[in-house]
N, C-alpha and C positions, 0 to 999 in steps of 0.2 A: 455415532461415530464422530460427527463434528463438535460433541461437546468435548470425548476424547484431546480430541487432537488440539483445540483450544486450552486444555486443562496441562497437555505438555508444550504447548506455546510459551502458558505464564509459567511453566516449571522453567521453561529453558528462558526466560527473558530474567528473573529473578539471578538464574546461574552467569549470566552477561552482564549484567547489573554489579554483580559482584566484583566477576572479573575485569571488568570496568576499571572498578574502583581502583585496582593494583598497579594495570597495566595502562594507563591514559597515560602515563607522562613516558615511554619507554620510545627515545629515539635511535635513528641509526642512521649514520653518515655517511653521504650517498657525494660521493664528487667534493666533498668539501661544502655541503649544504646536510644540516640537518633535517631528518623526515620524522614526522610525527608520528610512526606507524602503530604505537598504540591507539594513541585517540583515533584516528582513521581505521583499524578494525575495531575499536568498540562503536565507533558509531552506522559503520559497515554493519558488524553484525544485529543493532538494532535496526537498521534499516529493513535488512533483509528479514529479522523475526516481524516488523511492519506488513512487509507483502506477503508474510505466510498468514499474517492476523486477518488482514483484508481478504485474502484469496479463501482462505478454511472457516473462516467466520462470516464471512460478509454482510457485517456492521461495523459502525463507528465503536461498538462497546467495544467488541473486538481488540480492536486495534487499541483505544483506551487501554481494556487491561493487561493488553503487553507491556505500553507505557510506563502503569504505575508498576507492575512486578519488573521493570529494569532501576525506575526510579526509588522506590524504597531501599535495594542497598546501596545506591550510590544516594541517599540523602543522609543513611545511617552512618557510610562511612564518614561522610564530610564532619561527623560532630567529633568534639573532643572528648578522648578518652579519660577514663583518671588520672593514666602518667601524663596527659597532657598534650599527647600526640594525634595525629588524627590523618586517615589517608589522602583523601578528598579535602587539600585545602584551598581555602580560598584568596587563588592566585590565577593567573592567566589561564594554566592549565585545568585547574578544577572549576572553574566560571565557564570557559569552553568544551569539559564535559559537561553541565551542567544543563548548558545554554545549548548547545546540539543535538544533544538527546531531546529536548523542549522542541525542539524546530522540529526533528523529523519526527517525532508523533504529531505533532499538530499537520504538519503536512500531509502524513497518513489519514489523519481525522477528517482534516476536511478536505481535500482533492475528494469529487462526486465520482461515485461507482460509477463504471460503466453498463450499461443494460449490453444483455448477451443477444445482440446483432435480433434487435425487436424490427418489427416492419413499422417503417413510417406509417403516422396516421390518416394519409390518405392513399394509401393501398391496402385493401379489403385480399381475404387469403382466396376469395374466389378469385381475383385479379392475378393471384400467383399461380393457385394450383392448377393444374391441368382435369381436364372432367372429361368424363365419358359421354354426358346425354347433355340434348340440347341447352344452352345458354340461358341464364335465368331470365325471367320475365325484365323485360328495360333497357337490356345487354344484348350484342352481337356478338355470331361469330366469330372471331381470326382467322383466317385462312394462315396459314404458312406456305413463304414465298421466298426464295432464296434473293429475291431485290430487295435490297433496301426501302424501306418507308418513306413514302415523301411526308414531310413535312406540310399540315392542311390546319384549319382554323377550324374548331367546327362552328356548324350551322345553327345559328341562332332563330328560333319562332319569330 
């Protein structure tokens, strides 16, 4: 199921990639300030194909081949065609798709997984779990007390 769902990641990061390439320079005039709102959804939505790569994948390869399947058609568009034209040029707009898409996978890549709420290493699952029969050999008791614990050192041999 997760190689599935990895395999429509790179289908939809390739299809983003594309769309990228069209809509990065499409702004819209907000107050008498223009908004970049292409490049801010194509980089939005590789971000967010990022946290489905890390969340459904969970590896770096993962997230890598969302990466290169966004990166291959926005590196294709950038070349020049026969008539000469090319969509992805290199100009402030195409260098800042270029250059954004590079950020946010490398920062998908390498920000460290989180481990799924592991017990620290010096609490043992007997220390958590609750048991029926007497306390293993070394170990006490707990009574339960509805007063609080006082704070004690313990006793050194």
């Amino acid at each position: 199921m997760r190689a599935l769902g990895l395999v429509l990641l790179v289908a939809a990061a390739a299809v983003a990639g594309a769309a990228a390439g069209f809509v990065h320079r499409t702004t819209v005039v907000v107050l008498g300030v223009e908004v970049p709102v292409g490049m801010v959804s194509a980089l939005a939505a590789l971000a967010g194909l990022t946290v489905l790569a890390r969340v459904i994948g969970r590896t770096r390869t993962s997230v890598a081949l969302v990466g290169a399947a966004f990166a291959v058609p926005v590196l294709v568009l950038s070349q020049f065609r026969p008539e000469g034209d090319l969509v992805v040029a290199e100009d402030v707009w195409g260098l800042t798709l270029i250059g954004g898409a590079a950020l946010v996978i490398t920062v998908g890549v390498v920000v460290p997984f989180l481990s799924p709420s592991a017990p620290s290493a010096d609490v043992s699952p007997a220390d958590v779990l609750p048991t029926d029969g007497p306390p293993p050999e070394g170990q006490r008791a707990v009574e339960s007390t509805d007063e609080p614990a006082a704070l004690t050192t313990p006793e050194r041999p």
